[in-house]
C-alpha positions in Angstrom: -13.7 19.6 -13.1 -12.3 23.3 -12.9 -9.6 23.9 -15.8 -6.1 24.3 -14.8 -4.7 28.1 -15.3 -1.1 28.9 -14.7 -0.6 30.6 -10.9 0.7 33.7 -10.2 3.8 32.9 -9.1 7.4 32.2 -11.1 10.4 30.1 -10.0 13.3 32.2 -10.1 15.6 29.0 -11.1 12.8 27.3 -12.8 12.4 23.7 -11.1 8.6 24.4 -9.2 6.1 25.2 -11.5 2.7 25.9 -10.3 -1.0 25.9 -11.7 -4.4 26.9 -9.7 -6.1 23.5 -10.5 -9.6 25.0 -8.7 -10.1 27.9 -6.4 -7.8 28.0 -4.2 -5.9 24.8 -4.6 -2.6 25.5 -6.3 -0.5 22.7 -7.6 3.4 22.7 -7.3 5.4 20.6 -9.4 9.2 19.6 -8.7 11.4 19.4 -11.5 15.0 19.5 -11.5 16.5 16.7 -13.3 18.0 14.4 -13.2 16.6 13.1 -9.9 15.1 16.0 -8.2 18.4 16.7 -6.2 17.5 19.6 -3.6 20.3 21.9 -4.5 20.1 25.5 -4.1 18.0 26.0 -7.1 15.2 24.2 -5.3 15.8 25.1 -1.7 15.4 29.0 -3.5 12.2 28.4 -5.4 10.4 26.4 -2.1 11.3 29.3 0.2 10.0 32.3 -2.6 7.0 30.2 -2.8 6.3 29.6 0.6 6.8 33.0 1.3 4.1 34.0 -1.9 2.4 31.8 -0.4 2.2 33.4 3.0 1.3 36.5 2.2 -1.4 35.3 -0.7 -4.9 35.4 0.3 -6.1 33.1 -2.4 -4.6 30.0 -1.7 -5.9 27.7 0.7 -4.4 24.4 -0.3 -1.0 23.8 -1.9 -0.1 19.6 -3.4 3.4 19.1 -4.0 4.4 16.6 -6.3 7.1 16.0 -9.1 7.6 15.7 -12.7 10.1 12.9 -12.4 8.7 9.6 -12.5 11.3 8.0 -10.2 12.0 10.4 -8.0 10.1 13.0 -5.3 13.1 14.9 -4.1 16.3 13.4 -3.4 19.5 13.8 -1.8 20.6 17.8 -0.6 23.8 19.8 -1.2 22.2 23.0 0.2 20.8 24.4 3.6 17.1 23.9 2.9 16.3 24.7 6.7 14.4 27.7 6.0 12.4 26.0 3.4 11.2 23.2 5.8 10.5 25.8 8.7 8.4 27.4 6.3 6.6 24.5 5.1 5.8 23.8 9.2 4.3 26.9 9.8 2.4 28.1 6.9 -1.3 29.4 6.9 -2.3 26.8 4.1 -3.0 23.4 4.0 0.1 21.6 2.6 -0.4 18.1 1.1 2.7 15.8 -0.6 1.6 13.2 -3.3 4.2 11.2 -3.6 5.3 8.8 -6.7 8.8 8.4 -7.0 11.8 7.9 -4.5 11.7 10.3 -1.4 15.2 10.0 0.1 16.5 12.1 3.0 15.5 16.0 2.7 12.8 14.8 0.4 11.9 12.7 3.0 11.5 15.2 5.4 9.8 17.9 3.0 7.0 15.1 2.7 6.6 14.8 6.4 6.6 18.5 7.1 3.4 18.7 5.3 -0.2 18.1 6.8 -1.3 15.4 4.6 1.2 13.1 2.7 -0.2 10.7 -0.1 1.5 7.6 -1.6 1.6 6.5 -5.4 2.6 2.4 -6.1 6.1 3.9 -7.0 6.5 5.9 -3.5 9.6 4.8 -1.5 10.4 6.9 1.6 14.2 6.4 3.2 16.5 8.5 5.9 19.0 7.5 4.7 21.6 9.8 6.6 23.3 7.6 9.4 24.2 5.2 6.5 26.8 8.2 5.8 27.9 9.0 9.2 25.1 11.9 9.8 21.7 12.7 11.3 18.4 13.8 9.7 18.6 18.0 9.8 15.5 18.9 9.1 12.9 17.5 11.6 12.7 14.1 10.8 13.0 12.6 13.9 10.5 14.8 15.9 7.9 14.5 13.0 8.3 10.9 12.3 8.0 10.3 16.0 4.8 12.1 16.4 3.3 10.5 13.0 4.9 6.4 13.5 6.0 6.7 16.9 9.6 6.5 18.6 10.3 3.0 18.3 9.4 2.9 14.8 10.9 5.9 13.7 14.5 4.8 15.5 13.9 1.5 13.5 13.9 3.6 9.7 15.8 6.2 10.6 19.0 4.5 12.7 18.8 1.3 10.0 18.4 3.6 6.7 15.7 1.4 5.9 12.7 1.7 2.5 9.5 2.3 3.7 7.4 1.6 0.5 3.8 3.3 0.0 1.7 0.0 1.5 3.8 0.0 4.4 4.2 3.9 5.0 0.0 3.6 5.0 0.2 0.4 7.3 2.3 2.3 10.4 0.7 6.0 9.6 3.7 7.4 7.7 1.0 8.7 4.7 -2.7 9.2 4.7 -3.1 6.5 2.2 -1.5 4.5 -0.4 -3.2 4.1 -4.1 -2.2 1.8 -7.0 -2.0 5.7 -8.5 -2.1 9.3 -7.1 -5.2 10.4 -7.5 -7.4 12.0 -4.3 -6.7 13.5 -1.4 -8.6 13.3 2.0 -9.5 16.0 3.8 -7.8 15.5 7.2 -4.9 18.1 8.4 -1.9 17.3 11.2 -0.6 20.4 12.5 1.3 18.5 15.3 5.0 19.6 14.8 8.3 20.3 16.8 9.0 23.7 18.1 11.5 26.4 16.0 13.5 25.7 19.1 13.7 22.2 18.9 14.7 22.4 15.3 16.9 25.2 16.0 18.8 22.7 18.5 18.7 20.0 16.1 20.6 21.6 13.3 23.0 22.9 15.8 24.0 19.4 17.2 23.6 18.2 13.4 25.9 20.9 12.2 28.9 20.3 14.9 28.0 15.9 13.8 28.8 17.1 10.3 32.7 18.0 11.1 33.6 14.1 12.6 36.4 12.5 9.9 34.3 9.3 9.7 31.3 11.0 7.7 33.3 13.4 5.3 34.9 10.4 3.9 31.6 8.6 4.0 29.9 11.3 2.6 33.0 11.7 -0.6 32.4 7.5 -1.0 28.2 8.2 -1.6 29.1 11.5 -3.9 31.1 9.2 -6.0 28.6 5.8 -5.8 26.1 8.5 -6.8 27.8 9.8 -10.1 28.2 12.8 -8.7 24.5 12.6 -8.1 23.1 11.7 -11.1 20.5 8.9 -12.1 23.0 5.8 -12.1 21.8 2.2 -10.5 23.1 3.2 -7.1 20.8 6.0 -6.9 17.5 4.0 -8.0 18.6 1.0 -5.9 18.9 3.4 -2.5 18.7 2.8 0.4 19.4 -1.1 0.0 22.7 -0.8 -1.6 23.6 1.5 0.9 25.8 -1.2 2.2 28.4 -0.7 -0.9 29.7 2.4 1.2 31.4 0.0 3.3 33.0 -2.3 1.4 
């Protein structure tokens, strides 16, 4: 086994760091505690790596994963737009190994890349309408073209978990292991136009205004902690319910 050396490229903020684990295969690990919320700070650092990343001629394969146990990437309180359009269209194989909870944007991150990989503690959610929104950032064209329409309607409209065995049982991941270990060599390149998403955010953005989600999204923000790691936010999505109580 090659040795891991650090990569050439630094997080501005701090919450991806990277190591070339062999020739060409760099490894990008998510860490912004305390459950991997994608705030500016990691919306920043995926777009400056994605964009070192395009221009790099030495990596070929790039595995995102995350230094928090429970979570992959969580909630959003940033545009991270240009970080998923990115991740859609770069020249190099993109693979997610996921162990922890993928909610939402993290969600979509994971299904943006060309190879998605599932640990035990893997639980994938959109959890969006639950809050009076709509996925932003592609999840609906991607999931459809991975799990098909029907299926994708039934996760997406219902906010329902989709834990690793079942994500591997309807196509959702490559495969699902009782630990993250390998990854297979087999790519999907199939993804939505920039027009497509550019329409999507569009008709998100003017969804985002409506009276019924700003005071569903305040309820969340304050079931959340203000975001932090509090019961609510490892039970998610099926206490999703509480919002409307």
């Amino acid at each position: 086994m090659a040795s891991s050396s650090p990569a050439a490229f630094s997080a501005r903020y701090g919450t991806i760091a990277t190591q070339t684990v062999q020739e060409g295969v760099m490894r990008a690990t998510i860490n912004n505690p305390p459950i991997s919320l994608l705030d500016k700070k990691i919306a920043t650092d995926l777009v400056e790596l994605l964009r070192y990343l395009s221009e790099s001629a030495e990596t070929k394969v790039v595995i995102f994963d995350s230094a928090n146990p429970d979570f992959f990437i969580a909630e959003t309180i940033g545009n991270f737009v240009e970080a998923t359009r990115l991740l859609s269209t770069i020249d190099v194989i993109t693979v997610a190994e996921v162990n922890g909870r993928a909610h939402g944007p993290g969600s979509e991150i994971a299904l943006q890349c060309d190879m998605r990989f599932a640990g035990p503690n893997a639980l994938f959610s959109q959890f969006e309408n639950s809050v009076g929104i709509f996925p932003a950032a592609g999840a609906v064209p991607f999931s459809t073209k991975l799990i098909g329409r029907a299926r994708t309607f039934e996760y997406v409209l219902a906010a329902k978990g989709v834990d690793a065995t079942t994500a591997e049982r309807i196509g959702l991941v490559n495969t699902a292991y009782g630990s993250v270990e390998e990854l297979r060599n087999s790519i999907n390149y199939d993804r939505p136009s920039d027009e497509d998403l550019d329409n999507d955010v569009a008709t998100i953005n003017e969804l985002r205004v409506e009276p019924a989600a700003e005071k569903l999204l305040t309820k969340f923000i304050q079931l959340t902690g203000n975001f932090q790691k509090n019961q609510f936010e490892l039970d998610m999505p099926d206490d999703l319910v509480q919002l409307y109580e």
